[in-house]
N, C-alpha and C positions, 0 to 999 in steps of 0.2 A: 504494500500500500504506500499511497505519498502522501507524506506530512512535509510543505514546504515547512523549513523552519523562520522561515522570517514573517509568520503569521501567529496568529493568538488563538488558541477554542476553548471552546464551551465546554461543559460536562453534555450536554445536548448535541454537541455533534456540528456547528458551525462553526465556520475559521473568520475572521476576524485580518484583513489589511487595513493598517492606518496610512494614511497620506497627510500629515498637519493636521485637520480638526472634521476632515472626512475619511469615514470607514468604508469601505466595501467588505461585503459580508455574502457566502454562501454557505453551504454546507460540504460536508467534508470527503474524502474520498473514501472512508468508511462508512459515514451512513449513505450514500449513494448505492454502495455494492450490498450493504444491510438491506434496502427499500427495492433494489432492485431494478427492471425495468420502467424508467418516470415516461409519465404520460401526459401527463396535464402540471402549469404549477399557476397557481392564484396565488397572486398577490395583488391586493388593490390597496395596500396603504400608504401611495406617492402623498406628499402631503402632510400624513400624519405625522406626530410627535410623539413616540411611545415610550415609555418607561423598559428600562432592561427588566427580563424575561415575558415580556409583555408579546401577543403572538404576532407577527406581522404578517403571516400568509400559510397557505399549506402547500404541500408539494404531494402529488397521487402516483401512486406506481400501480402497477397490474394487479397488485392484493391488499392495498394497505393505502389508507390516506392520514397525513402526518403533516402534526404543525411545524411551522416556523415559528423558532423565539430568539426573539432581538437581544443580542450579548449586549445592547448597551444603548443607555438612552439618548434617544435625539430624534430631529427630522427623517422623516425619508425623504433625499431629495429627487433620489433616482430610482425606477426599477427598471430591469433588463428587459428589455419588451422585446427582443429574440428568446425570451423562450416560449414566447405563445405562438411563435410558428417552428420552432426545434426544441420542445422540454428535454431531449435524450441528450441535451448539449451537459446538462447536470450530470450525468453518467458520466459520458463521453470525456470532458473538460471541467472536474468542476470549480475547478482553480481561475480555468480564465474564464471560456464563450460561456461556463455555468455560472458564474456569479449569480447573485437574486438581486440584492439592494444597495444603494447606498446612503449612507447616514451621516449628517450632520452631528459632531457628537459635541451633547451636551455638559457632560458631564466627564473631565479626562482623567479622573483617577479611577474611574470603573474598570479603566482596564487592566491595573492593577490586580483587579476579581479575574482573570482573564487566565488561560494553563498555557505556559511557556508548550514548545514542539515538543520536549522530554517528558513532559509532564502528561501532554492528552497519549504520547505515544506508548506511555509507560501502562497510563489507562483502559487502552484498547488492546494493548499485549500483542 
């Protein structure tokens, strides 16, 4: 599996790149291979303001539909709107074409709460 290390996760399963006081956030190439083949992802919270762990979207696969939870609070200023015509981009890429959102972060010591590469890698074993 690939855990870039210059990203952040969650116990939940999304990675986390900081840019200055913009995140971009997907989920991981563990729970992609967990969930399987994705088929659909919604997200409709461009706009919104959400609090960390708060849900910003689900993502569906062939058996299973599963939330999205925002590692950290802020705006969404962007969502990936390739994957309502490629969702298997999540499987496929979900480092880059897979990304989901991105977030204005309000709050920058949250990411402190955040699991170093050794840390989510050591977790998923």
């Amino acid at each position: 599996m690939n855990f870039p290390d210059n990203l952040k996760y969650t116990k939940d399963h999304e990675w986390v790149l900081v840019d200055g006081d913009v995140a971009t956030i997907g989920i991981t190439d563990f729970a992609q291979s967990e969930l399987g083949d994705i088929v659909f992802v919604d997200i409709s919270s461009q706009g919104d303001t959400l609090a960390a762990h708060e849900v910003f979207g689900t993502v569906e696969a062939v058996k299973t539909v599963s939330d999205l939870y925002m590692p950290l609070s802020g705006e969404v200023l962007e969502v990936n709107g390739g994957l309502d015509s490629a969702p298997e981009s999540v499987n496929s890429d979900p480092y880059g074409a897979g990304w989901m959102v991105k977030v204005k972060i309000n709050n920058p010591s949250e990411l402190d709460a955040l699991m170093s590469h050794a840390d989510y890698t050591a977790m998923v074993g």
